[in-house]
C-alpha positions as CSV (number, residue, x, y, z in Angstrom):
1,X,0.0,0.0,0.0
2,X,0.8,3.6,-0.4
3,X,-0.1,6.7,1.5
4,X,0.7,10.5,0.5
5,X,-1.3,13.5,1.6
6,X,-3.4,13.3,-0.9
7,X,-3.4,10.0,-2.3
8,X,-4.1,6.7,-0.9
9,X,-3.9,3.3,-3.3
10,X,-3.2,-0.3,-2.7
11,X,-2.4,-4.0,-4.8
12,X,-3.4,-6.9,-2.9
13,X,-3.5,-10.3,-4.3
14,X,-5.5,-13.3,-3.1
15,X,-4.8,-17.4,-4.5
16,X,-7.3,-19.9,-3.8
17,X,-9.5,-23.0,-5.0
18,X,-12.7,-21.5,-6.3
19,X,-14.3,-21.2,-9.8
20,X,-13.9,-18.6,-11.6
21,X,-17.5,-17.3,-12.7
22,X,-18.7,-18.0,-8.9
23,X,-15.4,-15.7,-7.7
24,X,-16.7,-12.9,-10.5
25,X,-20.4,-13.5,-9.2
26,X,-19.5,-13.3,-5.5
27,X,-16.9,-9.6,-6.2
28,X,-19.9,-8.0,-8.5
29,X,-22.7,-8.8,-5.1
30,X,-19.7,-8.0,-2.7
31,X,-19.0,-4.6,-4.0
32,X,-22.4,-3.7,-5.4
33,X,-23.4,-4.7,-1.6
34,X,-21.0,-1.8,-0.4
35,X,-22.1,0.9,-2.7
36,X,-19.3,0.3,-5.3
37,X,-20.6,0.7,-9.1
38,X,-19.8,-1.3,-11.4
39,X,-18.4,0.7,-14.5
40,X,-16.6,-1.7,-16.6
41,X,-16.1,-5.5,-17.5
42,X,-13.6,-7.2,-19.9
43,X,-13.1,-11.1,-20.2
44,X,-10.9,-13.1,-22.4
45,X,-8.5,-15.9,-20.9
46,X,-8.5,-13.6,-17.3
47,X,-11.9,-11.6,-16.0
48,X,-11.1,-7.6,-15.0
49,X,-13.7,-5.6,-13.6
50,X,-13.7,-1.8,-12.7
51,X,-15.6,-0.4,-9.8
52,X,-15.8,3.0,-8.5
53,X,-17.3,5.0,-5.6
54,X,-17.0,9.0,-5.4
55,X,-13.3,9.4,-5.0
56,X,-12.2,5.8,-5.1
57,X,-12.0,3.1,-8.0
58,X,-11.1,-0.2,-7.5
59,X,-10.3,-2.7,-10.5
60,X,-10.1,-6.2,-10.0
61,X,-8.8,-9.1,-11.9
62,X,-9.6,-12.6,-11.9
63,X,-6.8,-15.0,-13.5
64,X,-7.4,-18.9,-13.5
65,X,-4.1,-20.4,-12.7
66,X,-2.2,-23.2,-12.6
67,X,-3.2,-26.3,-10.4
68,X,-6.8,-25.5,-9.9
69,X,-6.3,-22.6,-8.4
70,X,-7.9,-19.1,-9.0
71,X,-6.3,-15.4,-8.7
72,X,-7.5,-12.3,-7.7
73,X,-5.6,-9.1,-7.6
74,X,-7.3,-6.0,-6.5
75,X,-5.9,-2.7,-7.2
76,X,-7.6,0.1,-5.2
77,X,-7.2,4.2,-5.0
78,X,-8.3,6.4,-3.2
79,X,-8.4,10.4,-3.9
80,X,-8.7,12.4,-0.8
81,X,-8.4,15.9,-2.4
82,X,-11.4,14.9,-4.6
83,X,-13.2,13.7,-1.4
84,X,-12.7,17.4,0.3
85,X,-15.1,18.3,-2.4
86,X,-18.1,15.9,-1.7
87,X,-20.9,16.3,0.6
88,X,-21.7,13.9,3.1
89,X,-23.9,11.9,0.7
90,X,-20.7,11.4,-1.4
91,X,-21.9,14.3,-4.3
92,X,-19.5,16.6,-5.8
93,X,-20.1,20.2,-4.3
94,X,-20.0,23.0,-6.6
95,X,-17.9,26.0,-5.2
């Protein structure tokens, strides 16, 4: 993870026995669940999905590996000088 003043952002990656489409069905109800919108899907040999909230985004991607196993890697940011700007509802105030 990385902090600054203004920034915060994060990679963390998780490896485990689970299908894939059930790991993609599980994130999208996960996130959706906690206010995250989904903005953006891909899929070819690896699933990525983009999520974002206010002043965050988080994109996710969903590799089936070797073994039987599954990976997920989820990259997260976090913009606090945009969220100075936002009421508590999460809109964008107008100055």
């Amino acid at each position: 993870t990385i902090k600054t003043e203004s920034f915060r952002g994060g990679v963390w990656h998780y490896v485990g026995k689970v299908e894939v489409v059930s790991l993609k069905d599980f994130m999208v109800s996960s996130m959706q669940g906690n206010k995250w919108k989904l903005v953006g899907e891909a899929a070819s040999k690896n699933i990525m999905l983009a999520f974002v909230k206010p002043n965050k985004t988080c994109m996710m991607v969903i590799e089936d590996a070797s073994f039987g196993k599954t990976e997920l890697t989820l990259y997260v940011t976090i913009d606090k000088t945009a969220a100075t700007a936002l009421n508590p509802f999460g809109e964008a105030v107008t100055q």
